[in-house]
Backbone atoms as SQL, in Angstrom:
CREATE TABLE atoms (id INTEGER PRIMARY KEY, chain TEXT, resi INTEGER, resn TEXT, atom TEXT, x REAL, y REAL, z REAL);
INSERT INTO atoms VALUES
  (1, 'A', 1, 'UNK', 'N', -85.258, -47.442, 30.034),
  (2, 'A', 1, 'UNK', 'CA', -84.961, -46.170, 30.660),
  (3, 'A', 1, 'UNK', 'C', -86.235, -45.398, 30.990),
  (4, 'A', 2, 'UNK', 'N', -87.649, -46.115, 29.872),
  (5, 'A', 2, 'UNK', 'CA', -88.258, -45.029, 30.478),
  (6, 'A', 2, 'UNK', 'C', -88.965, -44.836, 31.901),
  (7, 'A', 3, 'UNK', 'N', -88.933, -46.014, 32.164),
  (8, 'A', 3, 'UNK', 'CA', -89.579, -46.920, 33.592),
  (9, 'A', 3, 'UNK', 'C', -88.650, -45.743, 34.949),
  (10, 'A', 4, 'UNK', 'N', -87.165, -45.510, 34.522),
  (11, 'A', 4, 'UNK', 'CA', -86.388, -44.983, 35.380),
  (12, 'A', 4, 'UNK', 'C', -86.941, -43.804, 35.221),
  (13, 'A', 5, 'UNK', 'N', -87.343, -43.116, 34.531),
  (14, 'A', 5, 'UNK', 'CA', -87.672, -41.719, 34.077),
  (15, 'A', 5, 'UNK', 'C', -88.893, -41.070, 34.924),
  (16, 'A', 6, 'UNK', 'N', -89.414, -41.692, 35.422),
  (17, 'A', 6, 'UNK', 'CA', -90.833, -41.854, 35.904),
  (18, 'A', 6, 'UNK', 'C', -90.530, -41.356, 37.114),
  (19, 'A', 7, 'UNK', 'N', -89.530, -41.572, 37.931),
  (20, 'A', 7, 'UNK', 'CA', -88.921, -40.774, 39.135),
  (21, 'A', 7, 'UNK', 'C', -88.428, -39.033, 39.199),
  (22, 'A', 8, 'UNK', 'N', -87.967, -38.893, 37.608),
  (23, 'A', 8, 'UNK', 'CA', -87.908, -37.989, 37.357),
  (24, 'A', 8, 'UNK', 'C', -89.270, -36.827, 36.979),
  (25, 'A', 9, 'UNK', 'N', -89.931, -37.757, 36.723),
  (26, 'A', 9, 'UNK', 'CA', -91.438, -36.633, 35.955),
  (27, 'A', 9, 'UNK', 'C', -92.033, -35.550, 36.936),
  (28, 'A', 10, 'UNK', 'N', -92.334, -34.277, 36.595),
  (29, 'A', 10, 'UNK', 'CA', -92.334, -33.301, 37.274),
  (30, 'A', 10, 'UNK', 'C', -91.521, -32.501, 38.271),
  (31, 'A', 11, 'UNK', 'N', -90.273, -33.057, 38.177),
  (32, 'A', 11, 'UNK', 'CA', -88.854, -32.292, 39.132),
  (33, 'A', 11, 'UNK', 'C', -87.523, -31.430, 37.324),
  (34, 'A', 12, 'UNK', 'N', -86.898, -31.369, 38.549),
  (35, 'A', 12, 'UNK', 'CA', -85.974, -30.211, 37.428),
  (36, 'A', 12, 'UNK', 'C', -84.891, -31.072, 37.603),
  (37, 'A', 13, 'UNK', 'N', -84.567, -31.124, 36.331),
  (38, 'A', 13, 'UNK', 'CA', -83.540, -32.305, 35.596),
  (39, 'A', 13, 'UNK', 'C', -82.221, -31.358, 34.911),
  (40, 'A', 14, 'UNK', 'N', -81.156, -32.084, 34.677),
  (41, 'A', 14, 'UNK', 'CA', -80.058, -31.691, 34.404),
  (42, 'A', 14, 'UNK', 'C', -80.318, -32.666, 33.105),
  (43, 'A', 15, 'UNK', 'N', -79.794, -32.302, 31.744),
  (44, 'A', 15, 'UNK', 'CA', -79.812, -32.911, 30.767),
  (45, 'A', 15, 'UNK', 'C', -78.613, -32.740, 29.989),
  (46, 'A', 16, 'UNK', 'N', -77.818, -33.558, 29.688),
  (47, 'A', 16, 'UNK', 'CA', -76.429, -33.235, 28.707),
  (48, 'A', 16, 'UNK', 'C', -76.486, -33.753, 27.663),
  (49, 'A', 17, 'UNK', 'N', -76.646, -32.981, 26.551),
  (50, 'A', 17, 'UNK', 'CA', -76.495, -33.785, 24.760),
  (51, 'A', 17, 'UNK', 'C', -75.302, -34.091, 24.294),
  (52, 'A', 18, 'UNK', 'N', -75.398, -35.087, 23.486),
  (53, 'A', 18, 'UNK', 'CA', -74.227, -35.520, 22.754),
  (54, 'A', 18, 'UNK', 'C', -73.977, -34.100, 22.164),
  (55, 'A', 19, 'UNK', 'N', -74.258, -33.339, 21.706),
  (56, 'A', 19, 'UNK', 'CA', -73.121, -31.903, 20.921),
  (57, 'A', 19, 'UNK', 'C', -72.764, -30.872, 22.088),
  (58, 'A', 20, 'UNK', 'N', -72.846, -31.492, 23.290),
  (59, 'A', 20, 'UNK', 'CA', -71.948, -30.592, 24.444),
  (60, 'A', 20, 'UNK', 'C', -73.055, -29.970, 25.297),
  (61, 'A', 21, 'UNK', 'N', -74.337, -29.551, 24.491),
  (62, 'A', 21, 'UNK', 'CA', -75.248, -28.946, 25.131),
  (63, 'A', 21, 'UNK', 'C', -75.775, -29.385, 26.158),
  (64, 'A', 22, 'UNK', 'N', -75.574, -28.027, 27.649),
  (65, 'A', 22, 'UNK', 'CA', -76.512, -28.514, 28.475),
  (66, 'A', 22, 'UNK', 'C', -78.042, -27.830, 28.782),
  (67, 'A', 23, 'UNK', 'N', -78.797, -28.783, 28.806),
  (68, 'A', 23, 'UNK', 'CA', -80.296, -27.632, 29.395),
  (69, 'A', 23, 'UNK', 'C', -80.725, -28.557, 30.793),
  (70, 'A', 24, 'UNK', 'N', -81.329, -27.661, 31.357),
  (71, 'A', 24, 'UNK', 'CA', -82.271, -27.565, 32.550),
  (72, 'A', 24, 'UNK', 'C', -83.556, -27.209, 32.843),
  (73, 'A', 25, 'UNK', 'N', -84.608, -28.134, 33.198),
  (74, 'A', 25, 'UNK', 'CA', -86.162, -27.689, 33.265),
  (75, 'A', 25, 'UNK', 'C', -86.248, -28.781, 34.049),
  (76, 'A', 26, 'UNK', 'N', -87.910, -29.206, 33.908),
  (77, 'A', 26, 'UNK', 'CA', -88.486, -29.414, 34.714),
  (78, 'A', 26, 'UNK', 'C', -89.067, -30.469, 33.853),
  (79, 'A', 27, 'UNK', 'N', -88.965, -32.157, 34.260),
  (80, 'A', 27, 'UNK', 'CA', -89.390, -33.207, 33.238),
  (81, 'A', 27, 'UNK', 'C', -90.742, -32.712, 33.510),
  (82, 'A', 28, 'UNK', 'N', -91.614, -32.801, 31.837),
  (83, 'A', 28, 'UNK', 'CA', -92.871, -32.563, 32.009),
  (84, 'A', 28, 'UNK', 'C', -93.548, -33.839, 30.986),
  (85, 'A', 29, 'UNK', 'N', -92.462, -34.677, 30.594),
  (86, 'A', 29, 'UNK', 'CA', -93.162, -35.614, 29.652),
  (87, 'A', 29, 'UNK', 'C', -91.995, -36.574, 29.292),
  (88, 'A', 30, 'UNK', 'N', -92.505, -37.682, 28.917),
  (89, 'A', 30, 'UNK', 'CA', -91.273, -38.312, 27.827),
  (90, 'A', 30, 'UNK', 'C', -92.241, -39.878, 27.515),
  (91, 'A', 31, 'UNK', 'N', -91.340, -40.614, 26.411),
  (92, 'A', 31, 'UNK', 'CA', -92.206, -41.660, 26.005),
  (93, 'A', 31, 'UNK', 'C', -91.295, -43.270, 25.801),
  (94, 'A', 32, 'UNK', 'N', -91.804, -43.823, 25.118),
  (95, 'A', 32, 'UNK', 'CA', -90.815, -45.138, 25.263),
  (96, 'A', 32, 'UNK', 'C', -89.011, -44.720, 24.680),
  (97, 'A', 33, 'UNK', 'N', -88.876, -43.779, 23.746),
  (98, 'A', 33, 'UNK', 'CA', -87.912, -43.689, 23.021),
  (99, 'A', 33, 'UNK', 'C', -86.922, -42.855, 23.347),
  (100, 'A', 34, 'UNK', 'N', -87.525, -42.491, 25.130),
  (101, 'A', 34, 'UNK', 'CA', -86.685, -40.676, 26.218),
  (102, 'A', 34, 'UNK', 'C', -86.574, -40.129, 25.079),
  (103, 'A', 35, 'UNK', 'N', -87.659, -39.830, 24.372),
  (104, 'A', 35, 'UNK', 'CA', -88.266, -38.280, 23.883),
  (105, 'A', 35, 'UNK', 'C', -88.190, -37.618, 25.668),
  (106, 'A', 36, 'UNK', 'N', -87.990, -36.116, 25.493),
  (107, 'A', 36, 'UNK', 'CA', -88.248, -34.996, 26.923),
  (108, 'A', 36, 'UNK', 'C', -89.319, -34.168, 26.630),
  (109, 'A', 37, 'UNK', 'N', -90.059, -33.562, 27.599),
  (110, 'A', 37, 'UNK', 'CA', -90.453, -32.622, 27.253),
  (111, 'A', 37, 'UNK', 'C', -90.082, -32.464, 28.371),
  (112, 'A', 38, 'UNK', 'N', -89.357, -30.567, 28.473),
  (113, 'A', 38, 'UNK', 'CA', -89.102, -29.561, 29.559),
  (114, 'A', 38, 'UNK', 'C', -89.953, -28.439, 29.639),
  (115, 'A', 39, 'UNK', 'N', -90.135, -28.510, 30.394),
  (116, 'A', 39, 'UNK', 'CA', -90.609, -26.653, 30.891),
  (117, 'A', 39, 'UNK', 'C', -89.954, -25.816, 31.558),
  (118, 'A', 40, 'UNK', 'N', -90.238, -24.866, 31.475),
  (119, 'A', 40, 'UNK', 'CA', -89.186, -23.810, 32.039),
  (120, 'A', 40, 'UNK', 'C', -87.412, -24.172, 32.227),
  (121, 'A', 41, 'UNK', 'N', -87.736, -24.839, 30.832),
  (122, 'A', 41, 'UNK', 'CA', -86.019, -25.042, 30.398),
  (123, 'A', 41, 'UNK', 'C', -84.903, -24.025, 30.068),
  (124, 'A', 42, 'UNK', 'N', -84.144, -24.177, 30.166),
  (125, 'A', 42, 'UNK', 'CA', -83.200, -23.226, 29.921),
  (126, 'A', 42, 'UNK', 'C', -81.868, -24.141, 29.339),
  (127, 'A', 43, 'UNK', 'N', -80.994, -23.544, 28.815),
  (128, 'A', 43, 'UNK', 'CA', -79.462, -23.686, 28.103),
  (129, 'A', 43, 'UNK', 'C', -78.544, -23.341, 28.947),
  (130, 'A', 44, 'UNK', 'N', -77.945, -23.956, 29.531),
  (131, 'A', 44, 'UNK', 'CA', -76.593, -23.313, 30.533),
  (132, 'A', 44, 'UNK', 'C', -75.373, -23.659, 29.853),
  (133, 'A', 45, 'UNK', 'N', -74.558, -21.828, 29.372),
  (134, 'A', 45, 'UNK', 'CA', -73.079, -21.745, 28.483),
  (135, 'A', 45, 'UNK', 'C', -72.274, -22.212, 29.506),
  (136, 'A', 46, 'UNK', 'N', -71.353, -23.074, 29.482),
  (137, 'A', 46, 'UNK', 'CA', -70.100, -22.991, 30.500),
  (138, 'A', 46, 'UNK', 'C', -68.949, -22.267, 29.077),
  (139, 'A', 47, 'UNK', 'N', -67.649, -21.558, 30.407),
  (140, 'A', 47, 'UNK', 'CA', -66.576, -21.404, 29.817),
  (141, 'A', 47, 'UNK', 'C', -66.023, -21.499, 30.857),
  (142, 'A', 48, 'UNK', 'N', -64.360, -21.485, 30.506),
  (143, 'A', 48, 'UNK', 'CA', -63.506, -20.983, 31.862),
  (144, 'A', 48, 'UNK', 'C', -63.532, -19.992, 31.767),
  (145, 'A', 49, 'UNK', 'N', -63.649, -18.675, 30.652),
  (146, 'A', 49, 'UNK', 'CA', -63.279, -17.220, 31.037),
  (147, 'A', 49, 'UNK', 'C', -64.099, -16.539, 31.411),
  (148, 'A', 50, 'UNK', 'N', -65.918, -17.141, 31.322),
  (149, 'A', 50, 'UNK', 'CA', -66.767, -15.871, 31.564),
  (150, 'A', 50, 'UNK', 'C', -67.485, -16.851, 32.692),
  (151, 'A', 51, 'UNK', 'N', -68.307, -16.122, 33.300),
  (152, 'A', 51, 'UNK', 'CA', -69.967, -16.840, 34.361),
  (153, 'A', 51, 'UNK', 'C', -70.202, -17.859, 33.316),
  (154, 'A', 52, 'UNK', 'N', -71.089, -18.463, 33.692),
  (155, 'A', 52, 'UNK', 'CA', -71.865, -19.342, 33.668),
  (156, 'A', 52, 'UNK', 'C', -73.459, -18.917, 32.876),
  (157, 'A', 53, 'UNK', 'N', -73.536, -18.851, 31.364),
  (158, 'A', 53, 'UNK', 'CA', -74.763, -17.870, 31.352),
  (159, 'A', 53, 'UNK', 'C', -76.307, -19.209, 31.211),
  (160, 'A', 54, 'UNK', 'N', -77.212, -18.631, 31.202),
  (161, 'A', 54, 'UNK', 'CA', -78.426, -19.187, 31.104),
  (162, 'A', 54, 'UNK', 'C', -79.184, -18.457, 30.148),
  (163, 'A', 55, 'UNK', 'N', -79.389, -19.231, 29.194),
  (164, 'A', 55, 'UNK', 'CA', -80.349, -18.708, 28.159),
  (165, 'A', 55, 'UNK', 'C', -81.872, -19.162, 28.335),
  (166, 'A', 56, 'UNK', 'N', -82.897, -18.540, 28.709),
  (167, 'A', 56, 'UNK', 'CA', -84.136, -19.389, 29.114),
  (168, 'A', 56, 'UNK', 'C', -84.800, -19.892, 27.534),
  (169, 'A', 57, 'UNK', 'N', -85.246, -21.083, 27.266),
  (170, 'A', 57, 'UNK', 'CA', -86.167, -21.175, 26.434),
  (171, 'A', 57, 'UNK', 'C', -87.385, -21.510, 26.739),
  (172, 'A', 58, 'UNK', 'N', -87.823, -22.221, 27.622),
  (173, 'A', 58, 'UNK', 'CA', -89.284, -22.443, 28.093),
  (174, 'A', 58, 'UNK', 'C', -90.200, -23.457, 27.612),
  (175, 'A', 59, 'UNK', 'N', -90.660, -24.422, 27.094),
  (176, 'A', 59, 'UNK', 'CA', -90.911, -25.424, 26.807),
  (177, 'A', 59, 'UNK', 'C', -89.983, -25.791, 25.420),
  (178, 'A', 60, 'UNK', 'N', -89.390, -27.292, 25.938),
  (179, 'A', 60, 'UNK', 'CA', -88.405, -27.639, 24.959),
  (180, 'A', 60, 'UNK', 'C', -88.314, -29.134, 24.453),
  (181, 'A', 61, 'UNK', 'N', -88.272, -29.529, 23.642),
  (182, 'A', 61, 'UNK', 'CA', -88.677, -30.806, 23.087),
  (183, 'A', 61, 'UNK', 'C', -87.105, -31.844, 22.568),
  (184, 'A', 62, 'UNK', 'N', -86.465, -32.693, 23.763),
  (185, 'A', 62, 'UNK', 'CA', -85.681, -32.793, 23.232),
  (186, 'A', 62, 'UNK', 'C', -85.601, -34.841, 22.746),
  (187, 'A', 63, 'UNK', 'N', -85.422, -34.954, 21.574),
  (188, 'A', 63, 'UNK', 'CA', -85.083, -36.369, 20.899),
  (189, 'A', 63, 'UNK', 'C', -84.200, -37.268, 21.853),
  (190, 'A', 64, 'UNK', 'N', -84.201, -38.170, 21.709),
  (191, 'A', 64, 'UNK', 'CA', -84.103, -39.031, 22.686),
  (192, 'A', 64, 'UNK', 'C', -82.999, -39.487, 22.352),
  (193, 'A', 65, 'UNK', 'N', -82.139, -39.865, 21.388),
  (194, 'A', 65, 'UNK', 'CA', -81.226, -40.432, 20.958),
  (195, 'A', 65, 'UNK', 'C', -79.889, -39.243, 20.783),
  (196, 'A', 66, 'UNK', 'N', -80.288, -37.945, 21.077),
  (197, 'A', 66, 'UNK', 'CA', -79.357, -37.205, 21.551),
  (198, 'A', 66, 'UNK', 'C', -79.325, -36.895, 22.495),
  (199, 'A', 67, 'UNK', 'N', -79.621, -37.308, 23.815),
  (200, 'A', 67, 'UNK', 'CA', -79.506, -37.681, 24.992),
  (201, 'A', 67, 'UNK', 'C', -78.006, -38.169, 25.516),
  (202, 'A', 68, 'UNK', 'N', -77.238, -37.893, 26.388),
  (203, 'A', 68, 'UNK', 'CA', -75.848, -38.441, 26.690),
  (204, 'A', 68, 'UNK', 'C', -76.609, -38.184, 27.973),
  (205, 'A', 69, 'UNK', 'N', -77.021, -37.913, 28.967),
  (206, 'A', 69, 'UNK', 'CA', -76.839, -38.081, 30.806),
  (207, 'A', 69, 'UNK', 'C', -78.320, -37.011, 30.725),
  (208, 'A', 70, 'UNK', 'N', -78.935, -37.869, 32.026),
  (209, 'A', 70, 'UNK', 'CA', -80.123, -36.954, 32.306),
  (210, 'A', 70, 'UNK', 'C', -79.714, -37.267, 33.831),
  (211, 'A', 71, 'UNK', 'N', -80.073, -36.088, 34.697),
  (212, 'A', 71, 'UNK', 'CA', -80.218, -37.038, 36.198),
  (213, 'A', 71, 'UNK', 'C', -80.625, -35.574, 36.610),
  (214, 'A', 72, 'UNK', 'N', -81.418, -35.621, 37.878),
  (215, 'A', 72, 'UNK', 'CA', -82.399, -34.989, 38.742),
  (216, 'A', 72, 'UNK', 'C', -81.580, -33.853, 39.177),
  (217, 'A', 73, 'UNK', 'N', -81.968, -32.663, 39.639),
  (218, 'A', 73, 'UNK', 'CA', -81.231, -31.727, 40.691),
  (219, 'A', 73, 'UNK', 'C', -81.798, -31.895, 41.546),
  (220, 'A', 74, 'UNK', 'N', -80.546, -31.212, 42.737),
  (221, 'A', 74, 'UNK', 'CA', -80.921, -31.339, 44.501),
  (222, 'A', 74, 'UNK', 'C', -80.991, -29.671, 44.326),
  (223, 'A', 75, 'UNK', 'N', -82.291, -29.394, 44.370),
  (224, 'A', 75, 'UNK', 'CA', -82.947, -28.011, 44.218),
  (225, 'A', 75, 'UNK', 'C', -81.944, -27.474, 45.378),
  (226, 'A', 76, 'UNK', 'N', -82.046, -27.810, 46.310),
  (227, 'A', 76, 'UNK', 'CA', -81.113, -27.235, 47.455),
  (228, 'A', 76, 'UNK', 'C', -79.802, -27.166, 47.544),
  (229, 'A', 77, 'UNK', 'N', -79.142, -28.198, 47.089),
  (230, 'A', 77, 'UNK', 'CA', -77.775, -27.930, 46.444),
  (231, 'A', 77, 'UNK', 'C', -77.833, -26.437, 45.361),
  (232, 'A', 78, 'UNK', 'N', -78.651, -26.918, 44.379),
  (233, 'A', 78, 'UNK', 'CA', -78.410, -26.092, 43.499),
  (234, 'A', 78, 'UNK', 'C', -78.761, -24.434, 43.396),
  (235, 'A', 79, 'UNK', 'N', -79.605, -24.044, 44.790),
  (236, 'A', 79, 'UNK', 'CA', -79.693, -22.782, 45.204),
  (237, 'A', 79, 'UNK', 'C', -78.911, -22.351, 45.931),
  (238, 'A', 80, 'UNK', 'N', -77.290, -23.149, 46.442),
  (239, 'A', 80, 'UNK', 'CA', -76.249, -22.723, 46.968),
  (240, 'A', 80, 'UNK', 'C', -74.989, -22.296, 45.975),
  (241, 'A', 81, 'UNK', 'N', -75.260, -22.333, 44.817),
  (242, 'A', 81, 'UNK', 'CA', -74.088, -22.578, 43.916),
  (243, 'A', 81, 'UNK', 'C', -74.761, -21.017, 43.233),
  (244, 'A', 82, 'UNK', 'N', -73.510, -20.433, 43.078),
  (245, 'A', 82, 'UNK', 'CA', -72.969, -18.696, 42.578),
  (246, 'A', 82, 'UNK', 'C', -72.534, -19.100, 41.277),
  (247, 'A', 83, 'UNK', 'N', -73.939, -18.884, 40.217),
  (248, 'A', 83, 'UNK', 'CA', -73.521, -19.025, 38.719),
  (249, 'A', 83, 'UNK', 'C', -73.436, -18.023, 38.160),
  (250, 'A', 84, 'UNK', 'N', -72.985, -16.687, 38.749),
  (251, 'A', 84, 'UNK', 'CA', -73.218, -15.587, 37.956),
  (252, 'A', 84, 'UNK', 'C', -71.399, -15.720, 38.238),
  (253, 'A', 85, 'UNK', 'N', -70.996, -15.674, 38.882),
  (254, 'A', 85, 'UNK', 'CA', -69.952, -15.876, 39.084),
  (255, 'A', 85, 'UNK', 'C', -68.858, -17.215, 39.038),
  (256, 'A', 86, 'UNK', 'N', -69.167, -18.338, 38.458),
  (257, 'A', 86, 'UNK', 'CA', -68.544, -19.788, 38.017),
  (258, 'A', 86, 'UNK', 'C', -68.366, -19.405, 36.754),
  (259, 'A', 87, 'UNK', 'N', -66.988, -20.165, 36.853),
  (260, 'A', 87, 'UNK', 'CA', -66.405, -20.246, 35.436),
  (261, 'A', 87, 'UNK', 'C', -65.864, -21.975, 35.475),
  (262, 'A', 88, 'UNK', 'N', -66.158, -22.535, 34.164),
  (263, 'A', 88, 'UNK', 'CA', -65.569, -24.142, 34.404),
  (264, 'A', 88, 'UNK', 'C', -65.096, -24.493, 33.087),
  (265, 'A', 89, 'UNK', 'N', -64.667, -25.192, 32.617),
  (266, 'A', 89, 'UNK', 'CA', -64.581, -25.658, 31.531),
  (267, 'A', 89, 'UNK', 'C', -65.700, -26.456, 30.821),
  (268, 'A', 90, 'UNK', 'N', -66.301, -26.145, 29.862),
  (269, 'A', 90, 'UNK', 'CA', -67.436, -26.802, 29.088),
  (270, 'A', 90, 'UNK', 'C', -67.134, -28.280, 29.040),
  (271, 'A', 91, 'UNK', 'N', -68.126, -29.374, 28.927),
  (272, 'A', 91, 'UNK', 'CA', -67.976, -30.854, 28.762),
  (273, 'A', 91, 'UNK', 'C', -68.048, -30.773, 27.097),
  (274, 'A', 92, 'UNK', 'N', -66.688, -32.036, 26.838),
  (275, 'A', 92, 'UNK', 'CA', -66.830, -32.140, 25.404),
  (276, 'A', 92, 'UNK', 'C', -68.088, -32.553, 24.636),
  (277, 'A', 93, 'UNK', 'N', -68.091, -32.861, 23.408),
  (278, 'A', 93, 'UNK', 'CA', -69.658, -33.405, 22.977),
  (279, 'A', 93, 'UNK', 'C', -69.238, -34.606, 23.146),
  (280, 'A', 94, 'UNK', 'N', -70.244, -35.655, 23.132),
  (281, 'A', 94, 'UNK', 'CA', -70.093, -37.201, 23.330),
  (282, 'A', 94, 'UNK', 'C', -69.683, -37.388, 22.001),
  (283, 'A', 95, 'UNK', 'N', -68.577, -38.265, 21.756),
  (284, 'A', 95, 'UNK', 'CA', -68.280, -39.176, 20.707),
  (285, 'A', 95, 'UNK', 'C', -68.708, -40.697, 20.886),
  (286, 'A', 96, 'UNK', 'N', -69.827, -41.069, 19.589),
  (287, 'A', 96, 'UNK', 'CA', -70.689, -42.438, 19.894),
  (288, 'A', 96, 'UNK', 'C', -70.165, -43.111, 18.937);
């Protein structure tokens, strides 16, 4: 995986953990074991009843084996989409 990852290095990535969590930054690192490093990462809450919130954290270090889905954003897609206003249902956590 990490060979695939290498496409990703220096763009803004969508990342989903096995305990439901999603964050978003900018791949700034990773190693044989998809260790991440993010920058200007952030936490995005889903619910159905409220927006969509974003918690910024800013450089973030995430383990590799809690990893469930990494894949790239279409920056341009994603500056069309109204997250102050989306409501969705959260993704469950991965069961492994």
């Amino acid at each position: 995986m990490s060979d695939d990852l290498r496409t990703y290095a220096d763009r803004k990535v969508w990342v989903f953990l096995t305990d439901g969590r999603t964050l978003v930054g900018e791949l700034t690192g990773f190693d044989q074991r998809t260790n991440l490093i993010l920058t200007k990462a952030e936490e995005r809450i889903y619910s159905a009843t409220e927006p969509v919130k974003s918690v910024p954290i800013g450089v973030y270090i995430i383990k590799g084996d809690t990893i469930g889905i990494i894949g790239q954003i279409d920056e341009e897609l994603e500056s069309q989409v109204d997250h102050d206003n989306l409501m969705v249902d959260p993704i469950e956590p991965l069961v492994l």
